[in-house]
N, C-alpha and C positions, 0 to 999 in steps of 0.2 A: 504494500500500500504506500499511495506515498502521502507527506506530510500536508500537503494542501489538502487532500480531504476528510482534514482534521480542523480546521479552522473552524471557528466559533467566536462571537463579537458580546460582550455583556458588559454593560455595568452594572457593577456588582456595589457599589453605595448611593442609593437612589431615595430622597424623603419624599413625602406626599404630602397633604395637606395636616396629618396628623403630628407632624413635629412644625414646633413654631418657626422653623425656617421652612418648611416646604411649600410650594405652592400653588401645585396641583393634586388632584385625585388622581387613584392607582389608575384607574381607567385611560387619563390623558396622557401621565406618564407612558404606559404600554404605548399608545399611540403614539407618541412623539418617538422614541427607541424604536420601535416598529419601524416609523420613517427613516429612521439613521442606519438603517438594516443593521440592529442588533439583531442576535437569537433570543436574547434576554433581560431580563433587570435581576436584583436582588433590592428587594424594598427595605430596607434599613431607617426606621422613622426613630428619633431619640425617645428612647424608655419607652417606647411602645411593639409590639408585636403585630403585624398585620398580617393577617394571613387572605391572600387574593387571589382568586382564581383568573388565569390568562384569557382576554375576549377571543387569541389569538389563535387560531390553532398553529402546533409547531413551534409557539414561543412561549421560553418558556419564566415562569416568577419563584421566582424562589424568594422563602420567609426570613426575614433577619430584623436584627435589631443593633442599635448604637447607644451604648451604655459608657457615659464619664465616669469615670476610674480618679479618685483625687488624692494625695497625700496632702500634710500639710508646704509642704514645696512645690507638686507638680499636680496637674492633671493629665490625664492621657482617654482619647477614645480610643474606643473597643468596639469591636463591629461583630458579631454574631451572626453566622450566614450559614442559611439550611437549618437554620432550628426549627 
């Protein structure tokens, strides 16, 4: 086989309207990636879990979440993907 028919296009940290930076619905998200010929998204909304099923068929969503991580010196996100 060779490696070209292995390519696959995703982003994989994508918010929706449920995090207060995001701002669109899963719905417009898939559309808009859909047009960029992704295969995918991963919906990553801060402290929240969305679980969306794809309008698309063949693309695909996968569930994640973006969770701050704080010390008292640093913070760091963390992204959670395929939960």
């Amino acid at each position: 086989m060779n490696e070209k028919d292995f390519k696959f296009a995703f982003d994989l940290h994508i918010h929706t309207i449920a995090s207060f930076d995001g701002k669109a619905t899963p719905q417009a998200m898939c559309q808009v990636a859909q047009g960029r010929d992704l295969n995918g998204i991963a919906i990553t909304d801060h402290d929240t879990l969305t679980k969306f099923e794809s309008p698309y068929p063949g693309f695909l969503v996968i569930p994640g979440i973006e969770i701050r991580v704080e010390t008292d010196t640093i913070y760091a996100d963390v992204l959670g993907i395929g939960i």
